[in-house]
C-alpha positions, 0 to 999 in steps of 0.5 A: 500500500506504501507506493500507492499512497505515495503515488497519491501524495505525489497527485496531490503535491502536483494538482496544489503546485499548480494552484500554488503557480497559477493563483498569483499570476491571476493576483499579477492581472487582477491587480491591473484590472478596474476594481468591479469592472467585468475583467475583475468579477471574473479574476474573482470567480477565477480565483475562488474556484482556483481555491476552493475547488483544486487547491485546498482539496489537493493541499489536504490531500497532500498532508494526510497522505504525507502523514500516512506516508511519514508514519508507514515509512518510519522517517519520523527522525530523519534529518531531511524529513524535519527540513522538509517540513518546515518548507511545506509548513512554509508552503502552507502558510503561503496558501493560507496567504493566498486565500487571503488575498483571495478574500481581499480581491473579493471585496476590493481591498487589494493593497498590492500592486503587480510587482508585489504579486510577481515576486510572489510569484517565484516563493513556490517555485523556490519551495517546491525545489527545496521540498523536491530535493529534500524528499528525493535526494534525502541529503541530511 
């Protein structure tokens, strides 16, 4: 059961990754849109759906069956897996940021501009090679 589980890990880290990619490349166009404009009601119902729909299912997915994972595989005391998981705590708390945002954008109290959100942009990616790394190459 040990690789189907993790073959169900892996699905789920790739569906929130997208999420994670694709939810602030809408905050970058959203935030040059006239709030209530046409353009923006449908960035807002982009991201909403983006959120609610693929990304918060596939971050539970995620951590339960990591957490299935980490006990079957008995790597509680294993240096990378304690590094890996201050990045995808890191990596949680940037959704939970996101669906913040989200509900900002919702009600028109965005506070950011494009630049903002572009750098935003690249904390996942950078996330995601440290957690990939950590998991494959097991280095501490």
């Amino acid at each position: 059961m040990y690789l189907w589980f993790k073959a169900l890990h892996i699905i789920g880290v790739i569906a929130w990754m997208a999420g994670m990619l694709y939810l602030p490349r809408l905050f970058v166009y959203h935030a040059a849109a006239k709030p209530g404009s046409e353009l923006s009601e449908t960035f807002k119902t982009m991201e909403r759906r983006l959120l609610n729909f693929i990304m918060v299912p596939a971050m539970m997915v995620t951590w339960i069956v990591g957490i299935v994972l980490l006990l079957q595989g008995q790597w509680i005391g294993a240096g990378w897996l304690h590094a890996k998981l201050v990045a995808v705590v890191a990596m949680t708390v940037l959704h939970g940021l996101f669906a913040h945002w989200v509900n900002e954008f919702r009600f028109d109290r965005n506070r950011h501009n494009q630049k903002f959100y572009r750098i935003i942009n690249e904390v996942p990616t950078a996330l995601l090679i440290v957690i990939v790394v950590l998991a494959a190459v097991k280095p501490l």
